[in-house]
VMD Tcl script that draws the C-alpha trace (Angstrom):
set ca {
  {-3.10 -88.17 133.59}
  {-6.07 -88.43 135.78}
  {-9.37 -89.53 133.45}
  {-11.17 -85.87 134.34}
  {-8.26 -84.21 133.44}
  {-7.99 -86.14 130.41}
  {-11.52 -85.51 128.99}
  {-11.09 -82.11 129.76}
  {-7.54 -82.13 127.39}
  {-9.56 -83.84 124.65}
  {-12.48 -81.14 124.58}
  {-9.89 -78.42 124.37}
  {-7.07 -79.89 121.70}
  {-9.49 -78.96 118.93}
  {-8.78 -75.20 119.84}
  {-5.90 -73.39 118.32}
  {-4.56 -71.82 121.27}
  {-4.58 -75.28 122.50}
  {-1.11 -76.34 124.43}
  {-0.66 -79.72 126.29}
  {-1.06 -78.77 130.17}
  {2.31 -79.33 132.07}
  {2.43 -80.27 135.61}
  {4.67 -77.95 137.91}
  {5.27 -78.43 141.47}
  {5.81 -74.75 143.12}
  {7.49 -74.73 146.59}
  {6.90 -71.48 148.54}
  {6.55 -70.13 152.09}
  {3.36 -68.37 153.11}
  {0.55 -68.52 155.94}
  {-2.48 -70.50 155.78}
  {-4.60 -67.28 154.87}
  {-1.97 -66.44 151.70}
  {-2.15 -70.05 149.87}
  {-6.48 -69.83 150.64}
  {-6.22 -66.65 148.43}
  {-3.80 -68.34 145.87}
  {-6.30 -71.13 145.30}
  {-9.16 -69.01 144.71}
  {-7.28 -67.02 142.04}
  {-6.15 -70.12 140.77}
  {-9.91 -71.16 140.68}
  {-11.18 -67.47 139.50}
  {-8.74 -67.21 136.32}
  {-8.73 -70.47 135.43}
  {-5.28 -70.60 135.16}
  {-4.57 -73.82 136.77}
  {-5.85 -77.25 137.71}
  {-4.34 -77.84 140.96}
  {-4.06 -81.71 141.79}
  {-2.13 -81.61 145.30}
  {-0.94 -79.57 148.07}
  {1.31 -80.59 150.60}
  {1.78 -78.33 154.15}
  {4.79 -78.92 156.54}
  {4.58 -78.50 159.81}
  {4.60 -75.21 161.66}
  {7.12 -73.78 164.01}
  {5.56 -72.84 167.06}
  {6.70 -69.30 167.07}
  {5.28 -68.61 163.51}
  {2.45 -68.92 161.31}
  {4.30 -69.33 158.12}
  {4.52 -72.87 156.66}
  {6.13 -74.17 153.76}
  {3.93 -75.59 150.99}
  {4.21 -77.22 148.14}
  {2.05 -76.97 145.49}
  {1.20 -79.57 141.79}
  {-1.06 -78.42 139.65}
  {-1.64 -78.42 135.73}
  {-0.37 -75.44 133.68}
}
mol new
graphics top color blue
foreach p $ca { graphics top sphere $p radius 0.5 }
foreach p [lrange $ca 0 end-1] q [lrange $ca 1 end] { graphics top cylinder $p $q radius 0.2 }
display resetview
C-alpha cells in the first residue's frame, strides 16, 4: 500500500464505520470528456482514491476509448 495511502488508513481505523479500502480495477468504454467527469465525482464524494488510469488507443472513426481504471474503495 502506497505510504500516503497508508497514513491515511491509520487516521481512519479508529472510526467505527471504518472498513479496510479494497483496490478494484473497473474496465469501461467512454470518451475523454465522460471519465474527466467520473474523476471529479470521484474527487467531490470522496468515494474513491484513484491510483491509476490506463487509456487505449482510439479508433480513428470514434472518440470512445476503453479505460481502465484502479483505485481504492
Amino acid at each position: 500500500m502506497p505510504s500516503p495511502l497508508t497514513a491515511t488508513v491509520e487516521k481512519l481505523r479508529s472510526k467505527p464505520e471504518f472498513r479496510e479500502p479494497v483496490l478494484y480495477r473497473v474496465r469501461f468504454l467512454g470518451r475523454y470528456s465522460d471519465v474527466l467527469a467520473l474523476l471529479k465525482q470521484l474527487n467531490e464524494q470522496a468515494v474513491a482514491l484513484p491510483l491509476h488510469l490506463q487509456m487505449e488507443e482510439a479508433r480513428p472513426e470514434t472518440s470512445w476509448r476503453y479505460w481502465t481504471l484502479f483505485a481504492w474503495l
